[in-house]
C-alpha positions in Angstrom: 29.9 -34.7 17.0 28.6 -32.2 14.7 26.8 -29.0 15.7 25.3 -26.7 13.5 25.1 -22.9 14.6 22.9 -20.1 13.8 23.6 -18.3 10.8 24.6 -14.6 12.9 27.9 -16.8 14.0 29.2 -17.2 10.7 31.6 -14.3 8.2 30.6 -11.4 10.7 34.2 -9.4 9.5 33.4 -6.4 7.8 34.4 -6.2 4.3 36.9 -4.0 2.9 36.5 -1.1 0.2 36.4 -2.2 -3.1 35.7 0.3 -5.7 34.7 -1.7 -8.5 36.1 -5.3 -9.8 38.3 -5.3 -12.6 39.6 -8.6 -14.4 41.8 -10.3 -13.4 44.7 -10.0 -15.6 47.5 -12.4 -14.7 49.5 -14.2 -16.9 48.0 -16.0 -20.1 48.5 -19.7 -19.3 48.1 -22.8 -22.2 44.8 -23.6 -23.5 45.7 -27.1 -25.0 45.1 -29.4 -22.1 41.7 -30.9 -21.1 41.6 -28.8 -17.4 42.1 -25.7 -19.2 40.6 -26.1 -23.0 37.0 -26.0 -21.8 37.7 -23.1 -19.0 37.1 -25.3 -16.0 38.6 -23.6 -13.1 42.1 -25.3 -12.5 42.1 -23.7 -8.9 39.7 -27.0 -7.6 41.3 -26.7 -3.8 40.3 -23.6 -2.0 41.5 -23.2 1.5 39.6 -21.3 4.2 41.5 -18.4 4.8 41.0 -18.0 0.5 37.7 -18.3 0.8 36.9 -15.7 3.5 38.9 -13.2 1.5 36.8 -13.6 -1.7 33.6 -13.7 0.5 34.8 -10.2 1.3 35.5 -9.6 -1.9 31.7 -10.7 -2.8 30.2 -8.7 -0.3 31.8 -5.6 -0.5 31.3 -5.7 -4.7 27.3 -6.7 -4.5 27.1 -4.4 -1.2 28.5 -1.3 -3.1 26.5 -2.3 -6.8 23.0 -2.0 -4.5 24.3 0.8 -3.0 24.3 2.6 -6.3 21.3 1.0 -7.5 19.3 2.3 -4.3 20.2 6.0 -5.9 18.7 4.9 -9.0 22.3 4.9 -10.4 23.8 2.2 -13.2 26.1 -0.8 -12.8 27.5 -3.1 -15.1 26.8 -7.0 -14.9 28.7 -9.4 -16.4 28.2 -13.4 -17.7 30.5 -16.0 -17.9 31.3 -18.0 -20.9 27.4 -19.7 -21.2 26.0 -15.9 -21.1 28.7 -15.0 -24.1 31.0 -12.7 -21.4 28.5 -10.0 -22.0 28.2 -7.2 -20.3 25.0 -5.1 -19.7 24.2 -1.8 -18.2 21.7 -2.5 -15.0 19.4 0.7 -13.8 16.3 0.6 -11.7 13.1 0.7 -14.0 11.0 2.5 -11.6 12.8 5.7 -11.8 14.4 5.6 -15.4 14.3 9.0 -17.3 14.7 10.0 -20.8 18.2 11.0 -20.0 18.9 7.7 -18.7 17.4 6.0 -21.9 19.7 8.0 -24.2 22.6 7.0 -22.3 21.6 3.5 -22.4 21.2 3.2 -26.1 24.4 6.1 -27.2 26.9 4.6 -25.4 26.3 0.7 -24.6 24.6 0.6 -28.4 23.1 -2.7 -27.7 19.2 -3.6 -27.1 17.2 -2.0 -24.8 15.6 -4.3 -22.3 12.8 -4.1 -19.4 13.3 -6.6 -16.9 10.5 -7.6 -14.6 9.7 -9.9 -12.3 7.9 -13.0 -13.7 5.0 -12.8 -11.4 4.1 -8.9 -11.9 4.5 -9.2 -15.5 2.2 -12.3 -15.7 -0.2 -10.3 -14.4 -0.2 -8.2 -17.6 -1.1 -11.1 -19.7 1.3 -9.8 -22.3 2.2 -12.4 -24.3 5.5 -14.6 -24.6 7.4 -14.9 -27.3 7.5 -18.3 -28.6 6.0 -19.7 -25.8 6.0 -23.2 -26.5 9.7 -23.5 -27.4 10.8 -21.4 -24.2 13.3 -23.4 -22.0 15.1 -22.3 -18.2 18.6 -21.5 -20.2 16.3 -19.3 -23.1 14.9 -15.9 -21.7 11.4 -15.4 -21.2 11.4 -12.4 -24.2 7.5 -10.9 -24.3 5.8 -9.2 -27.1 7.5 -5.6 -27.4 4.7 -2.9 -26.2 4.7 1.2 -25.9 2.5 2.6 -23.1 -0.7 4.5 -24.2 -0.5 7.6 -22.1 1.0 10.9 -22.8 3.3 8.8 -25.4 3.8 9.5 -29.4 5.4 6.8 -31.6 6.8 5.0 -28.5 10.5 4.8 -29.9 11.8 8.3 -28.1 13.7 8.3 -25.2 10.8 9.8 -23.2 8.4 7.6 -25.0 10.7 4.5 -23.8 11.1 5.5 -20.5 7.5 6.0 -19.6 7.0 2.3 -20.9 9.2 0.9 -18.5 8.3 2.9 -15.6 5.1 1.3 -16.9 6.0 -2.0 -16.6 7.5 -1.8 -13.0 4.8 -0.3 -11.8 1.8 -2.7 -10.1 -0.9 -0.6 -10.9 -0.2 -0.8 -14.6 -2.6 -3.3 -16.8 -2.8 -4.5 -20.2 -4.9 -2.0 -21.2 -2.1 0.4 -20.4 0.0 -0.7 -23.4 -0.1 -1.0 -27.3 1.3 -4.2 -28.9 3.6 -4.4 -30.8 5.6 -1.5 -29.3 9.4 -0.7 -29.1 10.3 -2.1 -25.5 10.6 -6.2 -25.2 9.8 -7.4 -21.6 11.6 -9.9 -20.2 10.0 -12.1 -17.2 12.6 -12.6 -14.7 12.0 -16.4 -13.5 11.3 -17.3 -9.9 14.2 -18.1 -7.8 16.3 -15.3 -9.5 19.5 -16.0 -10.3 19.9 -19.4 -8.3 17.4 -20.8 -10.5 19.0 -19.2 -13.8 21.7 -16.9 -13.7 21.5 -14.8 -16.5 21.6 -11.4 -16.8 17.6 -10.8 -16.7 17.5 -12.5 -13.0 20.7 -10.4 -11.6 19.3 -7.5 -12.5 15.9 -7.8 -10.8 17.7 -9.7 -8.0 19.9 -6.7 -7.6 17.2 -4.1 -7.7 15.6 -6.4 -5.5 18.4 -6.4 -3.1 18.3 -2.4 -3.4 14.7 -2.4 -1.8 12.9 -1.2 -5.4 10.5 -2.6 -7.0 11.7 -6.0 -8.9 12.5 -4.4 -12.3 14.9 -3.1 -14.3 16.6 -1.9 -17.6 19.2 -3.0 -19.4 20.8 -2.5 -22.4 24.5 -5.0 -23.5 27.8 -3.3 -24.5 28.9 -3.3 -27.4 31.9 -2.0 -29.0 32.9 0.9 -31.3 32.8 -1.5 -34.6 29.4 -2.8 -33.7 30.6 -5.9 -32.3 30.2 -7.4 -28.7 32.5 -5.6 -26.3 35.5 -7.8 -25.1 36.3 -8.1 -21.3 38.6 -5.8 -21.0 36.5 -2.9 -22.9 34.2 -3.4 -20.7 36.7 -2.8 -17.9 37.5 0.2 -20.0 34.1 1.6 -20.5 33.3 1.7 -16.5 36.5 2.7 -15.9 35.5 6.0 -18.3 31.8 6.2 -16.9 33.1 5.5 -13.2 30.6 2.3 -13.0 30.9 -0.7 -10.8 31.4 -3.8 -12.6 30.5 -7.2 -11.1 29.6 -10.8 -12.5 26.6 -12.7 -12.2 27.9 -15.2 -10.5 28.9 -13.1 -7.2 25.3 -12.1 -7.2 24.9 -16.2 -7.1 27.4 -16.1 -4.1 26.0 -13.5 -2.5 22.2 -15.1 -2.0 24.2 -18.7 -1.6 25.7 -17.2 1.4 22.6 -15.1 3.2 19.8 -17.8 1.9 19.1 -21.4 3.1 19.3 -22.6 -0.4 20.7 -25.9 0.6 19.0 -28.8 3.0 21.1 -31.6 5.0 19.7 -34.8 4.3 21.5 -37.4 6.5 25.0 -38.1 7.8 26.7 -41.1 8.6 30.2 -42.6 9.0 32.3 -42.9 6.3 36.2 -44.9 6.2 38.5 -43.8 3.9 41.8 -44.8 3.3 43.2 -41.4 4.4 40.5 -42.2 8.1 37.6 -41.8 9.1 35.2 -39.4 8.4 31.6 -38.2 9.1 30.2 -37.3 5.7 27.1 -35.0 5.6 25.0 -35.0 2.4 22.8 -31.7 1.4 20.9 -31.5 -1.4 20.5 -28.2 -3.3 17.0 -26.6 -3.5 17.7 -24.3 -7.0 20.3 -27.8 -8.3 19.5 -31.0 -9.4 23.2 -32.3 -8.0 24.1 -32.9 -4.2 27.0 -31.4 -2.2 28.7 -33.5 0.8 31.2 -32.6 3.3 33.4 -34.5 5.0 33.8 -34.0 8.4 37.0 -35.1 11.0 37.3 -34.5 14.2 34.5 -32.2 17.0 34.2 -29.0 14.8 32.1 -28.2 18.1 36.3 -27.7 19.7 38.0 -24.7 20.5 40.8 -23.8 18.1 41.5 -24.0 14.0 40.0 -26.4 11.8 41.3 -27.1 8.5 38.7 -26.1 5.5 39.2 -27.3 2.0 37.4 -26.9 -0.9 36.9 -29.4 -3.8 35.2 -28.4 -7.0 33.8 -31.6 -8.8 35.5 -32.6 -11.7 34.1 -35.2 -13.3 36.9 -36.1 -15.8 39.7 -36.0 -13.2 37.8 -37.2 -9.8 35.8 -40.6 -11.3 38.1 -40.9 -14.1 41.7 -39.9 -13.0 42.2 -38.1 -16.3 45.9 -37.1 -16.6 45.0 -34.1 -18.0 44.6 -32.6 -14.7 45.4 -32.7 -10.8 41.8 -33.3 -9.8 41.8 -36.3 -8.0 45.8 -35.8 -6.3 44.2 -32.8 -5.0 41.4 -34.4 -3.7 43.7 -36.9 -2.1 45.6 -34.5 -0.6 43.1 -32.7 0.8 41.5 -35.7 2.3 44.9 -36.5 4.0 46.2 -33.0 5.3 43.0 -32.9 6.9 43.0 -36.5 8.2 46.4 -35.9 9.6 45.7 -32.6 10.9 42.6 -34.1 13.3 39.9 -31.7 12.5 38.6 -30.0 9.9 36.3 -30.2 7.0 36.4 -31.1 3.0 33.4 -29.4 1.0 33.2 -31.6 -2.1 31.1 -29.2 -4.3 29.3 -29.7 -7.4 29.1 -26.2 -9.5 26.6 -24.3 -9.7 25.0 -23.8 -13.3 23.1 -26.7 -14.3 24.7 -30.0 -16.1 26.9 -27.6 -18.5 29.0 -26.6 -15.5 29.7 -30.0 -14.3 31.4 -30.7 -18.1 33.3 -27.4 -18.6 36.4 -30.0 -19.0 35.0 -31.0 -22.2 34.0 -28.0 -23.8 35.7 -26.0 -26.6 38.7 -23.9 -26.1 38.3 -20.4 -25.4 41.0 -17.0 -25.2 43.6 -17.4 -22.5 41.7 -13.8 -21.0 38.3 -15.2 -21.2 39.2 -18.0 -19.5 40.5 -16.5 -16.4 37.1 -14.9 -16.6 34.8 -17.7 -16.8 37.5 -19.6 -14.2 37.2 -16.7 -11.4 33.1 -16.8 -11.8 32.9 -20.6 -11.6 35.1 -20.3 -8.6 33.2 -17.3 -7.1 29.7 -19.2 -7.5 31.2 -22.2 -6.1 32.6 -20.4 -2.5 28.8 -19.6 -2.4 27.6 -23.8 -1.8 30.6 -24.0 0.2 30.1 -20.8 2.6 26.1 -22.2 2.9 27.3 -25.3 4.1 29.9 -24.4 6.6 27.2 -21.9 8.3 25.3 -25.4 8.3 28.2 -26.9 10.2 28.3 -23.9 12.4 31.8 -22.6 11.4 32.5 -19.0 12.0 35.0 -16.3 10.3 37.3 -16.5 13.6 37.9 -20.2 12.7 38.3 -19.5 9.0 41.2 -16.8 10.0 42.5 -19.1 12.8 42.6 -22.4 9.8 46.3 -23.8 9.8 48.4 -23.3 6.5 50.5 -26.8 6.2 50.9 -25.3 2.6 53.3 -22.4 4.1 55.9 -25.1 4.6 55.4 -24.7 8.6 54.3 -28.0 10.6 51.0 -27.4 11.1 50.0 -27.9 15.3 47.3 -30.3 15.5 44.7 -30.0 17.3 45.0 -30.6 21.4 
């Protein structure tokens, strides 16, 4: 029997004190094989206890970035290997100031970018930038503009900043600004980051999550040399500027976690040859793909369960590609939890769109950027599986409590 729970039962341990995220920098591993020439996260089993800790993580990170932009401070956001790993400077629009402007455009050196919600900027009229040939993984770039009052040439740092207080304010209309000007709007799409997760929808989802209005500037890092800064210079440069950094895709998690994003859509029984199993289906209201999880035993019980996380993986799952463990983990996983008695297997499919279910086959990329793009797949995939375990009604205390049959201890089954 399966009960679901409200959502107040689940994760209620308070997160610890993270300053700001840094990369990960463990050791460079072989980029040669199919699992880890495209950067698909190698990691595909996550056990409960594992993913608690980097829910912490999550919250603490996004908990401490709104914190700063609620102060009207900056924070650094960066993408994964789809976004180019770049990282942008994020400050509230509402309250920019020529000072902030200049720092923007001295020290991160890239473009400078407004950020609005779609709906308040479509009620500008300003126009979009090749319209017609505008897709979900393009952003929504509109006509540059400069606002009319108590403004010169538009292209100061004062001149900038009073265009995109401008532009985050409500009152503002098109008759407000002059096109062309020196500040592009972009339109931050509806559903925010679970419907695209670029660096445009973070940023308003993050100002939105600081209680502002839904707008912001940002301007991308680059390095000394004019190039796009690496990873670790970006690490560098928030290190020197005493930023927090943190990646789209735990602002992903974060929402995944706190929003019903995900819908059950049936259960029945289901034999394997590891047992028997109730699998519950949900379908996913910002992804085209389904998530299932496979449930054994009365999570309903006092005591542990065993949690297990499985990351799709198309090549290794459906076709057993010997290039990786996928499907022996998935195995596994099925049978420590069969032989345990109760628990539950979250078969995910990423987050991302159809180019994160085939990261298997996509072209190598640096040892370091790797580990990058691995933790933020990861990260946005503890995010489904955290939504569907407050579905199932599984709390934090049960997470702690879950049995570790990987310590090399017999794990005692359920009574």
């Amino acid at each position: 029997m399966i009960r679901a729970a409200p959502a107040s039962r689940i994760l209620r341990t308070e997160p610890p004190d993270v300053r700001r995220a840094q990369p990960q920098r463990r050791q460079p591993v072989p980029v040669a094989t199919l699992d880890g020439a495209g950067g698909a996260s190698r990691r595909h089993v996550v056990h409960g206890r594992s993913l608690l800790l980097e829910q912490r993580r999550t919250r603490a990170l996004v908990d401490e970035a709104v914190d700063a932009l609620k102060r009207g401070q900056m924070v650094i956001v960066v993408g994964d290997r789809h976004s180019g790993f770049v990282g942008a400077l994020v400050t509230p629009a509402d309250v920019i100031t020529p000072e902030a402007v200049n720092f923007l455009v001295r020290h991160a050196r890239g473009p400078l970018y407004a950020n609005v919600d779609a709906e308040l900027l479509d009620a500008l009229g300003l126009e979009m930038i090749r319209e017609r040939t505008a897709t979900l993984e393009r952003a929504a770039v509109h006509v540059p503009v400069d606002y009319r009052h108590g403004t010169t040439t538009g292209l100061s740092a004062g001149d900038r900043a009073a265009t995109i207080r401008a532009l985050a304010d409500p009152s503002s209309t098109a008759a407000d600004f002059r096109v062309p000007g020196h500040v592009p709007p972009i339109g931050a799409r509806a559903g925010g980051v679970l419907r695209r997760p670029g660096h445009t929808e973070a940023s308003v989802d993050l100002i939105r999550l600081a209680g502002r209005v839904p707008a912001s500037a940002t301007c991308s890092i680059l390095s000394e040399n004019g190039s796009m800064a690496t990873v670790a210079e970006i690490a560098q440069f928030a290190d020197r500027h005493g930023l927090t950094v943190l990646r789209i895709a735990d602002v992903v998690a974060y929402r995944r976690e706190r929003e019903d994003v995900i819908t059950r859509v049936g259960e029945t029984m289901l034999p394997l040859p590891e047992g028997r199993f109730v699998a519950v289906g949900y379908a996913d209201r910002f992804e085209d793909g389904e998530h299932m999880a496979l449930v054994a035993g009365d999570l309903g019980d006092p005591g542990p369960i065993m949690i297990r996380v499985h990351t799709e993986c198309l090549a290794g799952d459906a076709f057993r590609s010997s290039a990786c463990s996928c499907q022996d983990s998935l195995s596994d996983s099925i049978t420590a939890i069969s032989q345990y008695g109760r628990g539950v297997l979250l078969y995910v499919r990423p987050p991302g769109g159809g180019r994160a279910r085939i990261r298997h086959i996509e072209p190598p990329i640096a040892p370091d950027l790797g580990e990058h793009d691995e933790k933020a797949a990861e990260t946005a995939v503890n995010g489904v599986a955290l939504s569907m375990l407050r579905d199932l009604g599984v709390s934090s205390e049960r997470l702690l409590a879950e049995p570790c049959p990987d310590s090399g201890r017999e794990p005692a089954r359920p009574s």
